[in-house]
PDB file with one MODEL, atoms N, CA, C and O in Angstrom:
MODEL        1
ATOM      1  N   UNK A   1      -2.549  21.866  10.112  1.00  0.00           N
ATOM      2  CA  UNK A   1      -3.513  22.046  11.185  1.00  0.00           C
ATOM      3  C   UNK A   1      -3.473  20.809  12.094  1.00  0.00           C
ATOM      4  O   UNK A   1      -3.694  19.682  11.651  1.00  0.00           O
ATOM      5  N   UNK A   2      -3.274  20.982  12.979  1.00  0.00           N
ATOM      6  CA  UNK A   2      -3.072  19.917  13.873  1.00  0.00           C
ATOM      7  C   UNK A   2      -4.373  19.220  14.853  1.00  0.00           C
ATOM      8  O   UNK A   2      -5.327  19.930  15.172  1.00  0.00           O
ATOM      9  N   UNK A   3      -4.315  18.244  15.139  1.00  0.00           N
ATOM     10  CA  UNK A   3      -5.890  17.499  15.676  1.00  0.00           C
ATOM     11  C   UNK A   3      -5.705  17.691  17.035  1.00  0.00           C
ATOM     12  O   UNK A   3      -4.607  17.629  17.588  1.00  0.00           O
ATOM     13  N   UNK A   4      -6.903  17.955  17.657  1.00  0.00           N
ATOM     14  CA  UNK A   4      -7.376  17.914  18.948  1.00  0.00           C
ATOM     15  C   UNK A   4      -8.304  16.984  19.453  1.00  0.00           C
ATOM     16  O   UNK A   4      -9.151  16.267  18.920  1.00  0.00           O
ATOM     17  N   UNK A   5      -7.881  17.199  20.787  1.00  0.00           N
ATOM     18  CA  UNK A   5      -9.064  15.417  21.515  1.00  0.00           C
ATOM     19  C   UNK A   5      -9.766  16.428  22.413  1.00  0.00           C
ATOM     20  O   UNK A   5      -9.221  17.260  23.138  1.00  0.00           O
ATOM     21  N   UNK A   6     -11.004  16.224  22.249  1.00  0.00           N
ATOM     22  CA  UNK A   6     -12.147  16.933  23.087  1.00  0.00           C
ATOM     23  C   UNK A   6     -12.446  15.984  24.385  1.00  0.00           C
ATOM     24  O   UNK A   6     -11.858  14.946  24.685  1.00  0.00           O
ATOM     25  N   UNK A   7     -13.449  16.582  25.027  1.00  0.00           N
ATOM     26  CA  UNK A   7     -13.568  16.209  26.299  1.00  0.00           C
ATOM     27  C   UNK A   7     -14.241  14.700  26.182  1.00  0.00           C
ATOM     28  O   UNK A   7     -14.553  14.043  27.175  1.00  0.00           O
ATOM     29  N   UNK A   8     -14.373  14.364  25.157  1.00  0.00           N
ATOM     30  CA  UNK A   8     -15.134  12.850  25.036  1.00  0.00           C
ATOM     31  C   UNK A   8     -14.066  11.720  24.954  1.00  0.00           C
ATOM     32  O   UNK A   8     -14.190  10.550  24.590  1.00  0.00           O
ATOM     33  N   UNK A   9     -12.977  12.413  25.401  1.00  0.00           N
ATOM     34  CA  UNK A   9     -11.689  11.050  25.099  1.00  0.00           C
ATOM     35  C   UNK A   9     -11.598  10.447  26.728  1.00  0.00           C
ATOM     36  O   UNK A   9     -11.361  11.130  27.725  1.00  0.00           O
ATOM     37  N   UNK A  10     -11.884   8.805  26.678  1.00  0.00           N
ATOM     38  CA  UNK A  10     -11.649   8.425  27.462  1.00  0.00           C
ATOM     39  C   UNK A  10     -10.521   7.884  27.889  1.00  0.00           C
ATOM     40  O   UNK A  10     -10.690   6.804  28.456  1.00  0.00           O
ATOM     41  N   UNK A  11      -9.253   8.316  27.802  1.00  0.00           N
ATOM     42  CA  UNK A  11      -7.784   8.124  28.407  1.00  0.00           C
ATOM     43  C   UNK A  11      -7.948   6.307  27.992  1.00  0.00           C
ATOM     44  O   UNK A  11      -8.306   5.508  28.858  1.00  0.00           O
ATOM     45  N   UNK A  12      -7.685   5.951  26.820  1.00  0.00           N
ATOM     46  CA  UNK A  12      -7.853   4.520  26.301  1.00  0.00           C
ATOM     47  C   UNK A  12      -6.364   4.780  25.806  1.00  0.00           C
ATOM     48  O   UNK A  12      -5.896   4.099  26.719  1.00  0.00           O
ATOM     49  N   UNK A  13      -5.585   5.070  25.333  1.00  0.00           N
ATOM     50  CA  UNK A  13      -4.609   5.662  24.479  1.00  0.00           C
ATOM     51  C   UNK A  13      -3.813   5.115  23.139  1.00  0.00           C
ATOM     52  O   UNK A  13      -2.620   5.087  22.838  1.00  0.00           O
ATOM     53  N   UNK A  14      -5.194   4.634  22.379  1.00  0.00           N
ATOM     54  CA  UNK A  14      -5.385   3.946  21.608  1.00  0.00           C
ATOM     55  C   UNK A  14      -4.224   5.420  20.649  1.00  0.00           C
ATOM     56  O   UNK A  14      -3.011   5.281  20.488  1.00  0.00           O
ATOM     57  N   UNK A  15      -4.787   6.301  20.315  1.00  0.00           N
ATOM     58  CA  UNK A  15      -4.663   7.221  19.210  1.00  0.00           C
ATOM     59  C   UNK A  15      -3.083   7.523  19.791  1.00  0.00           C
ATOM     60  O   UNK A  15      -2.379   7.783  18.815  1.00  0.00           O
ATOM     61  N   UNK A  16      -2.175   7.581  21.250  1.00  0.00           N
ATOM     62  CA  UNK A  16      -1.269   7.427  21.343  1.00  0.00           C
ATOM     63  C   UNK A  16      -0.272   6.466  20.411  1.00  0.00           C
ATOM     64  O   UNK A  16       0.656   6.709  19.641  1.00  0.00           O
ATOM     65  N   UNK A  17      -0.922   5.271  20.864  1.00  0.00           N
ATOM     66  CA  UNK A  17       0.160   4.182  20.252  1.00  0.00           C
ATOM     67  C   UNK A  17       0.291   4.579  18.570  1.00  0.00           C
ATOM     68  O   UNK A  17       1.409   4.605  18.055  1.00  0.00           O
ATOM     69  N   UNK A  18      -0.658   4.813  17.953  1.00  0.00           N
ATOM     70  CA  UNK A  18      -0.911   4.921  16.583  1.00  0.00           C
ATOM     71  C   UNK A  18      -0.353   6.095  16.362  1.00  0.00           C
ATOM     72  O   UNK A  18       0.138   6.074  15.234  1.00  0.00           O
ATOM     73  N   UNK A  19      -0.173   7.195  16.930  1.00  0.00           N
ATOM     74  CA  UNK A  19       0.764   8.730  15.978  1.00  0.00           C
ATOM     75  C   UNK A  19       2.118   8.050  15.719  1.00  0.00           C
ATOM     76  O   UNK A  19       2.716   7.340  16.528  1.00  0.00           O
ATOM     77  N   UNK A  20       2.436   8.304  14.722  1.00  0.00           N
ATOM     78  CA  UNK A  20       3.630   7.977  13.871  1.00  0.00           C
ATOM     79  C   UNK A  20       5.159   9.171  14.467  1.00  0.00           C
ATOM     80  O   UNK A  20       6.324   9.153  14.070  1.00  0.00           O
ATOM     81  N   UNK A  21       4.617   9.922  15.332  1.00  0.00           N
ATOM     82  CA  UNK A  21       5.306  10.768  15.330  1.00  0.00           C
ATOM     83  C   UNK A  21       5.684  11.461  17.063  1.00  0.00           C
ATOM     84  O   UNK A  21       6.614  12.197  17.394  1.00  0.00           O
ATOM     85  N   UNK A  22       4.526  10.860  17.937  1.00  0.00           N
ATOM     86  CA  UNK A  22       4.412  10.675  19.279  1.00  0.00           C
ATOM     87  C   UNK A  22       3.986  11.642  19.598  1.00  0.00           C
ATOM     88  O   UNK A  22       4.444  12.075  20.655  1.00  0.00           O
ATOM     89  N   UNK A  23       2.778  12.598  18.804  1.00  0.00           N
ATOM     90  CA  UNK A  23       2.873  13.619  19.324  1.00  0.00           C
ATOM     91  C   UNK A  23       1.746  13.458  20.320  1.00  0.00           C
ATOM     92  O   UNK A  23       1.570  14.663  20.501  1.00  0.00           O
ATOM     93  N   UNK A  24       1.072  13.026  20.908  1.00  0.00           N
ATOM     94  CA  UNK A  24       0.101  12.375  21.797  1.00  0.00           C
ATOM     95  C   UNK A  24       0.788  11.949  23.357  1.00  0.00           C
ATOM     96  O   UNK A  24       1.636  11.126  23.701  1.00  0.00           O
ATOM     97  N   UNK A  25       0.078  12.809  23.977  1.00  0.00           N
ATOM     98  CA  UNK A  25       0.216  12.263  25.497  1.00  0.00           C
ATOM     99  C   UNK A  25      -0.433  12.768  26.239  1.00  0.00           C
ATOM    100  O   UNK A  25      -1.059  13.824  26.143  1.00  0.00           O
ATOM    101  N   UNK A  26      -0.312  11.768  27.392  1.00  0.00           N
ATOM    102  CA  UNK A  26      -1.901  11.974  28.396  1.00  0.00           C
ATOM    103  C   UNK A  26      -1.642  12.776  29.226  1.00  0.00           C
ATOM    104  O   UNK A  26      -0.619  12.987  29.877  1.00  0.00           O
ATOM    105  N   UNK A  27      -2.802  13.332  29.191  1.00  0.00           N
ATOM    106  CA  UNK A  27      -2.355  15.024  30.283  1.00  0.00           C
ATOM    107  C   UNK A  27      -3.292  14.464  31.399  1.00  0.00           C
ATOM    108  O   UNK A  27      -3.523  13.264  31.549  1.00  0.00           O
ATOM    109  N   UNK A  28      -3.958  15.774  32.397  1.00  0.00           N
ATOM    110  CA  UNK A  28      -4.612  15.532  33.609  1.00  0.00           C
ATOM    111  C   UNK A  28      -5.882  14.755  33.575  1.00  0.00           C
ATOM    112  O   UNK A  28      -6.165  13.862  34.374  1.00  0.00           O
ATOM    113  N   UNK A  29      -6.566  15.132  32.662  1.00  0.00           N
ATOM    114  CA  UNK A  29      -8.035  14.115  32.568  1.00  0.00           C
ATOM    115  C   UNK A  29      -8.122  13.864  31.045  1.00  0.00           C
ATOM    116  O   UNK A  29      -9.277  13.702  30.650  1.00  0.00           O
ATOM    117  N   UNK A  30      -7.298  13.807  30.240  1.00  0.00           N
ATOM    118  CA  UNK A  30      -7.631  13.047  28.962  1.00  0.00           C
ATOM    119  C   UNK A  30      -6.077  13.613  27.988  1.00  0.00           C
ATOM    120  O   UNK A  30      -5.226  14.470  28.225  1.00  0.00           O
ATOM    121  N   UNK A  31      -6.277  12.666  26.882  1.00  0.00           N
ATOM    122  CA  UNK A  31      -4.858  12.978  26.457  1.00  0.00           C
ATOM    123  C   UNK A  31      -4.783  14.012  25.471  1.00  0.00           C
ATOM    124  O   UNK A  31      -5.752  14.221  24.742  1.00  0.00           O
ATOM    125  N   UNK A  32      -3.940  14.546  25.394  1.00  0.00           N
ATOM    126  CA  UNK A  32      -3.463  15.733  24.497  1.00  0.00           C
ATOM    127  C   UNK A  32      -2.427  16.032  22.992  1.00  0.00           C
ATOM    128  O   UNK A  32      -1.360  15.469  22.748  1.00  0.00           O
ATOM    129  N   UNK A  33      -2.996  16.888  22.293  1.00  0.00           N
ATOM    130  CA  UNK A  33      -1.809  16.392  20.605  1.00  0.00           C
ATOM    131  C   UNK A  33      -1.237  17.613  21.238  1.00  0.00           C
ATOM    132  O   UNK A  33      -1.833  18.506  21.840  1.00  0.00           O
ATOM    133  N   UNK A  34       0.467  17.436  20.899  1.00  0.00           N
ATOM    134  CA  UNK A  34       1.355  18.666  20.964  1.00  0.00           C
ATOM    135  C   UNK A  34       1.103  19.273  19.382  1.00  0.00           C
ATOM    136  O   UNK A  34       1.047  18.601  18.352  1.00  0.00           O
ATOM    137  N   UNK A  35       0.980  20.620  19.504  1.00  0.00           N
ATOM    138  CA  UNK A  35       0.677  21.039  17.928  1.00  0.00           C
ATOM    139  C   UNK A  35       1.090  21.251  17.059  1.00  0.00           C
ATOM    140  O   UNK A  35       0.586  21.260  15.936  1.00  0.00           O
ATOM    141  N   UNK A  36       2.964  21.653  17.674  1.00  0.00           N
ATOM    142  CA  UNK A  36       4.048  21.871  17.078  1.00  0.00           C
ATOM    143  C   UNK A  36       4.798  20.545  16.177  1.00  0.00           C
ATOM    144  O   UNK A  36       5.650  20.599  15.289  1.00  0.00           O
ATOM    145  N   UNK A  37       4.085  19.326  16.818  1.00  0.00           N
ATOM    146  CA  UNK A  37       4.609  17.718  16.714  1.00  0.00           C
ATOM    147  C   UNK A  37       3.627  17.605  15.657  1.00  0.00           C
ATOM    148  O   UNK A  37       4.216  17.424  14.591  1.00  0.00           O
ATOM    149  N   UNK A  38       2.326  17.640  15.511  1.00  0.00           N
ATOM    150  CA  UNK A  38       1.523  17.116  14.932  1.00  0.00           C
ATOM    151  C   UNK A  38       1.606  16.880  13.075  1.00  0.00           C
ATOM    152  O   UNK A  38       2.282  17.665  12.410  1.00  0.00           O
ATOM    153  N   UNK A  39       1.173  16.227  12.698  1.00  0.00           N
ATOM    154  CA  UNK A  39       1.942  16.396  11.545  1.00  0.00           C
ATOM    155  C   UNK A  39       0.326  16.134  10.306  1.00  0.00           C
ATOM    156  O   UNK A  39       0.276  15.927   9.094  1.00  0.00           O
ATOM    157  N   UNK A  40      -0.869  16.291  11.465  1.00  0.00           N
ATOM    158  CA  UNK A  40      -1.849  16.205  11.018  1.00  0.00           C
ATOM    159  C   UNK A  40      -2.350  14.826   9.749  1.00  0.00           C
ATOM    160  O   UNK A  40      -2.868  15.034   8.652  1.00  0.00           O
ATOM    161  N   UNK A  41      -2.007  13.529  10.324  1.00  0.00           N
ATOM    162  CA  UNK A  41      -2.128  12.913   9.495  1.00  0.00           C
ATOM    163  C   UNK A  41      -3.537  11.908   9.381  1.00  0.00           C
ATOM    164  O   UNK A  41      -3.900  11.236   8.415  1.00  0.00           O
ATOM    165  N   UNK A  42      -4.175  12.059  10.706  1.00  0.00           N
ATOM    166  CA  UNK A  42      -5.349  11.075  10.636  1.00  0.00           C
ATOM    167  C   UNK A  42      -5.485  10.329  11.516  1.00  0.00           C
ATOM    168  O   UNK A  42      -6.473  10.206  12.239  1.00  0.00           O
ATOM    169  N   UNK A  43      -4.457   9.728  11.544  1.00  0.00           N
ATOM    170  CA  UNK A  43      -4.194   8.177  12.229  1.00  0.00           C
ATOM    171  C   UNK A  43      -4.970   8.062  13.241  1.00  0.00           C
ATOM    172  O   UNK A  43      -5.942   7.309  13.187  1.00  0.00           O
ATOM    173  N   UNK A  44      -4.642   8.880  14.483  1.00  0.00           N
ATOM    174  CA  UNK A  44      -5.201   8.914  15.775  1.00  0.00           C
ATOM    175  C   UNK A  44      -6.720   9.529  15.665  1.00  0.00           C
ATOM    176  O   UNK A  44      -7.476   9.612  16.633  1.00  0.00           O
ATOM    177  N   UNK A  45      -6.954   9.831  14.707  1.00  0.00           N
ATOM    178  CA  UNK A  45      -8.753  10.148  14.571  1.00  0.00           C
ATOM    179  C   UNK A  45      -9.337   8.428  14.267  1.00  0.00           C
ATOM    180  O   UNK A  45     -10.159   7.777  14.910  1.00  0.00           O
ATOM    181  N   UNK A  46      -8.627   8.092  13.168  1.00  0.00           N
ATOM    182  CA  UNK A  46      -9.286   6.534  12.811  1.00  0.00           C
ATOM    183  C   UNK A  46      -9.660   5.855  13.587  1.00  0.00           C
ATOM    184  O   UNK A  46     -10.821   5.445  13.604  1.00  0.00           O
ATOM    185  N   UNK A  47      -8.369   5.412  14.833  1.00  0.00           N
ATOM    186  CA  UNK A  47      -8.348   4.848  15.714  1.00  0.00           C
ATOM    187  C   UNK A  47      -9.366   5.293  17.220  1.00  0.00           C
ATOM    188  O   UNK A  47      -9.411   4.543  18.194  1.00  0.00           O
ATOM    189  N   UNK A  48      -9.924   6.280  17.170  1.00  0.00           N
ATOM    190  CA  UNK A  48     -10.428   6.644  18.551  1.00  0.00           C
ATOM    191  C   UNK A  48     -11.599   6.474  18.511  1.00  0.00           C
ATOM    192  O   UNK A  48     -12.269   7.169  17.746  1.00  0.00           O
ATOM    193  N   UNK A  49     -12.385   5.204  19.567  1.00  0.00           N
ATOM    194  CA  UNK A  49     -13.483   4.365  19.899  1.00  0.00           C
ATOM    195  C   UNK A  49     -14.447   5.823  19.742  1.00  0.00           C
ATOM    196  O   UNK A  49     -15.323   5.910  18.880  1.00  0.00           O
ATOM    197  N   UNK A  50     -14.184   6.757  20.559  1.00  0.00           N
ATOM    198  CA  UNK A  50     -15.103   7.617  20.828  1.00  0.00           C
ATOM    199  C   UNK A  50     -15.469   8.304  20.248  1.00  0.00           C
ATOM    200  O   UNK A  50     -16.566   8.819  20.466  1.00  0.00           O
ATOM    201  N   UNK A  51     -14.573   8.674  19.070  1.00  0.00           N
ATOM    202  CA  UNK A  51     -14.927  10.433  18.393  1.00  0.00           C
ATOM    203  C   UNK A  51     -14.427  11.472  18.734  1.00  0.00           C
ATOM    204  O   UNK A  51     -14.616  12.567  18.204  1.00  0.00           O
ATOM    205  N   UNK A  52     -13.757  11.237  19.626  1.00  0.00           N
ATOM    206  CA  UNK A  52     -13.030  12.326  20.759  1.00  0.00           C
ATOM    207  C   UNK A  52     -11.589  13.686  19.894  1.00  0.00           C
ATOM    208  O   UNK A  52     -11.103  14.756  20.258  1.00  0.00           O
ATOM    209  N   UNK A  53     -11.398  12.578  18.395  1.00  0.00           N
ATOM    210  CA  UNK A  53     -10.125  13.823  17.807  1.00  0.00           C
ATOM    211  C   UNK A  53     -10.629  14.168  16.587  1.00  0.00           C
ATOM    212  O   UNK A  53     -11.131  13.324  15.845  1.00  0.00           O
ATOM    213  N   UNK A  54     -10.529  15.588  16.240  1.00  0.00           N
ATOM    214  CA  UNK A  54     -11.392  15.956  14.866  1.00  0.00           C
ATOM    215  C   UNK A  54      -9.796  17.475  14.525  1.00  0.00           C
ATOM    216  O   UNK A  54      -9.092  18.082  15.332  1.00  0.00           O
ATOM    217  N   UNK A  55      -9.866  17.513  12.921  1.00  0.00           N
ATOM    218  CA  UNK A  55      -9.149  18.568  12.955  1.00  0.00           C
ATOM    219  C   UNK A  55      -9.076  19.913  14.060  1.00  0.00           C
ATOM    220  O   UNK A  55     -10.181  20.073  14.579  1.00  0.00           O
ATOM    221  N   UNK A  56      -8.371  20.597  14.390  1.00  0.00           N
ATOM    222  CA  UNK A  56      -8.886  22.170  14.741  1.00  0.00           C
ATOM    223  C   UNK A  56      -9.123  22.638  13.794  1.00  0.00           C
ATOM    224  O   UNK A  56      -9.527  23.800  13.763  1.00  0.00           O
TER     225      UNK A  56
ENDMDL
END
């Protein structure tokens, strides 16, 4: 199951640098997990100031 960033992500791209796997990148107003990439591991939830990535 792969993680999603809700509308509370403030384009910091903290949870970018941290995927092990790159599946993270910034789309039009906040950044986005590719789902096919995702490898659902956490990382980029730990890391995000906001709260902004939670499983789907």
């Amino acid at each position: 199951m792969a993680r999603v960033i809700s509308d509370e992500c403030i384009s910091c791209g903290a949870c970018a640098a941290e995927c092990p796997v790159e599946a993270i990148s910034e789309g039009d107003d906040k950044f986005v997990v590719d789902a096919d990439t995702c490898v659902d591991c956490g990382a980029c939830e730990d890391v995000c100031p906001t709260g902004a990535i939670a499983a789907e």
